[in-house]
C-alpha positions in Angstrom: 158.1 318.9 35.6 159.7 320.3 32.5 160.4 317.5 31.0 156.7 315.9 31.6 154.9 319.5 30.2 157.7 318.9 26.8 156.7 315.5 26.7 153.0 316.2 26.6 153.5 319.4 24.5 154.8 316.9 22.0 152.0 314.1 22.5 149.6 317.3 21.6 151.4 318.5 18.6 150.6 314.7 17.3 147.0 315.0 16.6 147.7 318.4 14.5 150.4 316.3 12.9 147.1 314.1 12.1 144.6 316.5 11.2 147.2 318.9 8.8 150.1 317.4 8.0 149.8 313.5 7.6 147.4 314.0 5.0 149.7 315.5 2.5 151.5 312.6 2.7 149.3 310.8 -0.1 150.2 313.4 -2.3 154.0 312.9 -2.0 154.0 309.1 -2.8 155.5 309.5 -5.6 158.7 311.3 -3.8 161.6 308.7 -3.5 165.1 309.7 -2.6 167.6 308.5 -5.2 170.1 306.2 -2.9 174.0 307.0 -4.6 175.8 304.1 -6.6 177.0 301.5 -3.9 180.5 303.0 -2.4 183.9 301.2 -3.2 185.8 303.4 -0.8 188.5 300.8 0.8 188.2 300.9 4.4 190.0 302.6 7.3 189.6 299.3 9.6 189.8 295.9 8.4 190.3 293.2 11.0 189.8 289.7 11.7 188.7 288.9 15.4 190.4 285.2 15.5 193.4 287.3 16.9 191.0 287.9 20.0 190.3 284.4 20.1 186.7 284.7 18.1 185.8 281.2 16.4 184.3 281.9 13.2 181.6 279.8 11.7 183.2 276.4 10.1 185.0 276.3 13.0 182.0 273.9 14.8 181.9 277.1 17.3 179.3 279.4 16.7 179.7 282.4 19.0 176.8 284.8 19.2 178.6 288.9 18.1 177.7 292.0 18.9 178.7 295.6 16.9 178.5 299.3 18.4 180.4 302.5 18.6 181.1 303.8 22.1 181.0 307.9 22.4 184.6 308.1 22.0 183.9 306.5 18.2 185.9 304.1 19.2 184.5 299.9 18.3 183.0 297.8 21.0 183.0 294.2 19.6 181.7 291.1 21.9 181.1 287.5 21.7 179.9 284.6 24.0 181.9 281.5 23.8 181.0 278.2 25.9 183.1 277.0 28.4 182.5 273.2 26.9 180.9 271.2 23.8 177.1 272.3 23.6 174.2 270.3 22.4 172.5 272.8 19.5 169.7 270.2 19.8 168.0 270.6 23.2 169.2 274.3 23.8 167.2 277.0 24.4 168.4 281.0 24.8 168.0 280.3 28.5 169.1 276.9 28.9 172.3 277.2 31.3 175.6 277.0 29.7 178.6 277.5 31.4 180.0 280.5 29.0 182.3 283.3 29.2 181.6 286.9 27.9 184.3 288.6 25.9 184.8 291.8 25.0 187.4 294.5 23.3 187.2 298.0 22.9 189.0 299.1 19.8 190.4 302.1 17.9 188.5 302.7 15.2 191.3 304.1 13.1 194.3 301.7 13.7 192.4 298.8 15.4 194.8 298.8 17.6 193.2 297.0 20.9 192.1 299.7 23.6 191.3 297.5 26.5 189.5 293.8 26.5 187.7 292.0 29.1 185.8 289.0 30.0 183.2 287.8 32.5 182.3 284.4 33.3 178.5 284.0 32.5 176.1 281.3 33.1 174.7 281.8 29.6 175.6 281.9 25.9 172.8 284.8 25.3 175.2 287.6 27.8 176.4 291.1 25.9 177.4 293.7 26.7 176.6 297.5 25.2 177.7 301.1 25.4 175.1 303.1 27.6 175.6 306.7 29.0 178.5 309.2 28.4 181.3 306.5 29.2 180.2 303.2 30.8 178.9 300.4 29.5 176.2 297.5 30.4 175.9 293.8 30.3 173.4 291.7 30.4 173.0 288.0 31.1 169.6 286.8 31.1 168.9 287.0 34.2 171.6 289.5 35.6 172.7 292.9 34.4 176.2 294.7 35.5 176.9 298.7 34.7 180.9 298.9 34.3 182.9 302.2 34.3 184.6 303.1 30.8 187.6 301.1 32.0 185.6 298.1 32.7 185.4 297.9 36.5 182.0 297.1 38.1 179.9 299.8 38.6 176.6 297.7 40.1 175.1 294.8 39.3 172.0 293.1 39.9 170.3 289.4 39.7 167.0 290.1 38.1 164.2 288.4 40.0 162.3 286.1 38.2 160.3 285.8 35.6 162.0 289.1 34.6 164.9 288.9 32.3 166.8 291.1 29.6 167.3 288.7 27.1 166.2 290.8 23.9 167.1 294.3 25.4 166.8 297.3 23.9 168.3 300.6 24.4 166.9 304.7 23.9 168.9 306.6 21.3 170.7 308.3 24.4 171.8 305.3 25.8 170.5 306.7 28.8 167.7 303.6 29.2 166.9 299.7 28.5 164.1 297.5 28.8 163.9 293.9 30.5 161.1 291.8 29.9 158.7 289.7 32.5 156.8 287.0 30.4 154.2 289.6 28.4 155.2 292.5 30.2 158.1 295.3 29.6 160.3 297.4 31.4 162.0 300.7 31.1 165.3 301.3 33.3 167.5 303.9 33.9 170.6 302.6 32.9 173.1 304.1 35.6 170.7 303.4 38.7 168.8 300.2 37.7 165.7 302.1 38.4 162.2 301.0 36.5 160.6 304.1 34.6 158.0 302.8 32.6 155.9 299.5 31.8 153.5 297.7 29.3 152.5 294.5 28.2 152.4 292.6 25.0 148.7 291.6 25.6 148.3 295.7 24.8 151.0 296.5 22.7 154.0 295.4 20.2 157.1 296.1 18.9 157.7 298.6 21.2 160.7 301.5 20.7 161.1 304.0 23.6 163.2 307.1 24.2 163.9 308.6 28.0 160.6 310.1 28.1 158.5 308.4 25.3 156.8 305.1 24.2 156.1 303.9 20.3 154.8 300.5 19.4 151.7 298.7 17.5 148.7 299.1 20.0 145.8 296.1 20.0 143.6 295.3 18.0 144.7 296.5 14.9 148.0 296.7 15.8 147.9 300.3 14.6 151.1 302.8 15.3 150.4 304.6 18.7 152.6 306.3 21.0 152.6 307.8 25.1 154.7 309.7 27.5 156.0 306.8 30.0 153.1 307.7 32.7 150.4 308.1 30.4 148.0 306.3 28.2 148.4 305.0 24.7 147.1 307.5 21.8 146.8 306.5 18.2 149.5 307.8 16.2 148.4 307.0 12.5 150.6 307.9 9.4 148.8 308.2 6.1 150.4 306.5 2.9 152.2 303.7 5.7 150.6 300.3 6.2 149.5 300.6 9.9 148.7 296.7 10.5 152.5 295.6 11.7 150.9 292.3 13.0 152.7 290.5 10.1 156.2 292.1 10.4 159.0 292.0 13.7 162.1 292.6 11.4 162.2 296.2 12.8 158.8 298.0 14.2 159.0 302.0 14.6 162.0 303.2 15.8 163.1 306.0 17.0 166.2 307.4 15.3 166.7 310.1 17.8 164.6 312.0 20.7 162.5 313.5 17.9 162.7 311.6 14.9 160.8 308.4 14.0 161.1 305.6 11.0 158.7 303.2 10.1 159.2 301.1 8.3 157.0 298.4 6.3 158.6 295.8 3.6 159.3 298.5 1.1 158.0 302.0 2.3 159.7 303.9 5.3 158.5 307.3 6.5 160.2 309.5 8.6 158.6 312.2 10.7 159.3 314.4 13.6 157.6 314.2 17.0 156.6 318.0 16.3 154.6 316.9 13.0 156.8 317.8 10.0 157.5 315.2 7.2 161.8 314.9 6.3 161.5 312.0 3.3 159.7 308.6 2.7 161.7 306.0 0.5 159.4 303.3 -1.0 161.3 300.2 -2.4 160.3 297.2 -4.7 158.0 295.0 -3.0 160.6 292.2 -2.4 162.3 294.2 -0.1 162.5 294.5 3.5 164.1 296.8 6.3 166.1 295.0 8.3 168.7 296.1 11.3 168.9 299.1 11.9 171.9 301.2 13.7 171.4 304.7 14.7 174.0 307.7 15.8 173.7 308.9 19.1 174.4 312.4 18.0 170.9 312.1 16.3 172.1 312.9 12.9 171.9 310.0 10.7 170.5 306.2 10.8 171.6 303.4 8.7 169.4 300.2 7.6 169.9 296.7 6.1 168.1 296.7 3.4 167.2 292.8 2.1 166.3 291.3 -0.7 165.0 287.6 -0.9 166.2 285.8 -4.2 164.1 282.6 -4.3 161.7 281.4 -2.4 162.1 280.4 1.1 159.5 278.1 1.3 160.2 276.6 -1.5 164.0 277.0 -3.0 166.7 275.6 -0.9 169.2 277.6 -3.1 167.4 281.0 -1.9 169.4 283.4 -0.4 170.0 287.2 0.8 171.0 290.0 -1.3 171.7 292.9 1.6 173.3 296.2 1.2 173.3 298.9 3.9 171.8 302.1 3.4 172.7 305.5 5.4 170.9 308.5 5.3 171.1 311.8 7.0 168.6 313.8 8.7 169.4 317.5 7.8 170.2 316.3 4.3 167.0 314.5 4.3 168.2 311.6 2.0 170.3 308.8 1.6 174.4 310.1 1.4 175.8 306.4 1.6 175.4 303.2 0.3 177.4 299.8 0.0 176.6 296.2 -1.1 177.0 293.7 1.5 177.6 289.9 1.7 174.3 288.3 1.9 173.1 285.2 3.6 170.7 282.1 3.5 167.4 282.3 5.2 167.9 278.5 6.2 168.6 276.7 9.7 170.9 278.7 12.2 174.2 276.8 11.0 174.1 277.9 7.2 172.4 281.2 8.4 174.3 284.3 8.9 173.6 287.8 9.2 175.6 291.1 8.8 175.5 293.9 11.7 176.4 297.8 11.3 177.2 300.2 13.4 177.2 304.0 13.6 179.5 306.6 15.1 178.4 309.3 17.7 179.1 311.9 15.7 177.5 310.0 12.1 181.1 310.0 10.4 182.0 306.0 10.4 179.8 303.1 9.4 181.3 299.8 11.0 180.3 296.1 9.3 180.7 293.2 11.0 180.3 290.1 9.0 181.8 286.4 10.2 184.3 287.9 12.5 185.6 290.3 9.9 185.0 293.9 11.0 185.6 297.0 8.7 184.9 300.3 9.3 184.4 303.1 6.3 184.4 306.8 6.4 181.1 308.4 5.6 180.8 311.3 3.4 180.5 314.7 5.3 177.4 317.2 5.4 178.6 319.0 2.2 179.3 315.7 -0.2 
């Protein structure tokens, strides 16, 4: 019951947020963070997963990868690896491929290997992710398996169909995913499997939850509006942000923590607090975009991808991706970190590639993962 009456309390303090506060964000447009010079701190972790068994790209392997930082700050890094050649041709994310799932838990200081596992899979598309204090969750399209922090089985359970988690998402906490059913969506508790909340895509898009809220683009207009999980959409507008996300899916509204939210829209990103306050808004040239974004589950700082298209991707086949990741801190209200990245082509999965990041707990390591080479910086403190 508590939680419900803080939950609506802060559905309520929205619409003063609309009426008082969003307005004055007009007159701020003009505020723009200055993001520091691009770091060239070496890093603490560098380490090349071949000596896991990963197959790089050029290989004529292409394992899918996955990046995160369990609560211990320790690195969680997994890949999906076929059992046999694959046709690229006629495959689809749910065609059935005889795959295993690997995975290896390592410290983030030494890279020494903590523990590693794998799981047979019937599917190239299974990962697995840190959820909770200390356990962790795969999912396999159509099956999903809590294991303890030492990797034994906790549960598991075949979805039934048409319900799978392919595309899953996860609450700031950790403490909840979604699975999908054709248009519609599902909330879970993550340690009992049980459903909390639902939608469809007929009503809303890109759609970010915590363990008692709902954010996403509501039809017609897909304008920004938000619930509590047993409750009906409200509007949820943000002067001086473009509120028509029909034309963008790189990253939607997300929820940074419990009570913070980022939106972001090509080059403008605002974030506010559930209880109407505005922290900072960061407005970019036009040719850029938001794109992956990695959040702490101590709530204290997010990171981005931010991407900028050289060429045109239409039109140039020599276009490319200039990226460089971007971390900024709540209480500091700005960016404290930033570093250039290896960029990519926007072309056909084989020449494409894309860089993922990773945050600590506690908001004190970045980790990049970038064609099975993972490093892992330290991030400047609260004072720097």
């Amino acid at each position: 019951m508590k939680g419900h009456q803080k939950a609506k309390a802060i559905v309520g303090s929205l619409f003063l947020f609309y009426l008082v506060v969003a307005p004055l964000v007009a007159r701020q447009e003009n505020f723009q963070p200055i993001e520091p010079e691009p770091s060239r701190n070496h890093p603490l972790l560098d380490i090349d997963l071949r000596k896991f068994g990963y197959k790089p790209r050029g290989s004529g392997v292409l394992d899918p990868l996955s990046l995160a930082f369990t609560e211990s700050n320790d690195v969680l890094v997994a890949w999906t690896a076929s059992d046999g050649s694959r046709n690229w041709t006629k495959e689809r994310s749910t065609t059935p491929v005889a795959s295993h799932l690997h995975a290896a838990v390592l410290d983030a200081r030494t890279g020494q290997k903590i523990r590693d596992g794998e799981w047979p899979s019937r599917y190239v598309q299974a990962a697995i992710t840190p959820v909770g204090k200390d356990n962790f969750l795969i999912c396999a399209v159509d099956e999903i398996r809590l294991l303890s922090n030492d990797f034994t089985t906790v549960r598991d359970q075949v979805l039934p169909a048409p319900i799978t988690c392919r595309g899953m998402r996860i609450s700031p906490s950790r403490h909840s995913f979604s699975v999908t059913a054709g248009g519609d969506y599902h909330v879970m508790d993550a340690e009992s499997f049980q459903p909390l909340a639902e939608w469809s895509s007929k009503d809303v898009a890109h759609v970010n939850f915590t363990d008692t809220l709902l954010v996403g683009a509501c039809s017609p207009d897909f304008d920004l509006c938000i619930r509590e999980f047993n409750q009906q959409w409200q509007p949820f507008h943000v002067v001086g942000i473009k509120q028509d996300l029909k034309m963008y899916a790189k990253v939607g509204p997300t929820f940074v923590n419990e009570t913070t939210l980022s939106t972001a829209d090509g080059g403008t990103m605002l974030v506010v607090t559930l209880e109407g306050s505005i922290l900072f808004s960061v407005n970019l040239p036009r040719n850029f975009l938001f794109e992956r974004i990695a959040t702490s589950t101590g709530g204290k700082r997010f990171a981005y991808i931010e991407t900028q298209l050289r060429g045109s991707r239409a039109l140039d086949m020599s276009s490319d991706f200039d990226d460089h990741v971007v971390v900024y801190d709540l209480a500091q209200k700005k960016a404290i970190y930033t570093r250039k990245l290896q960029g990519g082509s926007p072309w056909i999965p084989p020449f494409e590639y894309r860089n993922l990041i990773a945050l600590s707990a506690d908001g004190t390591l970045l980790a990049i993962l970038h064609n099975g080479i993972i490093q892992v910086y330290q991030l400047p403190d609260g004072e720097s």
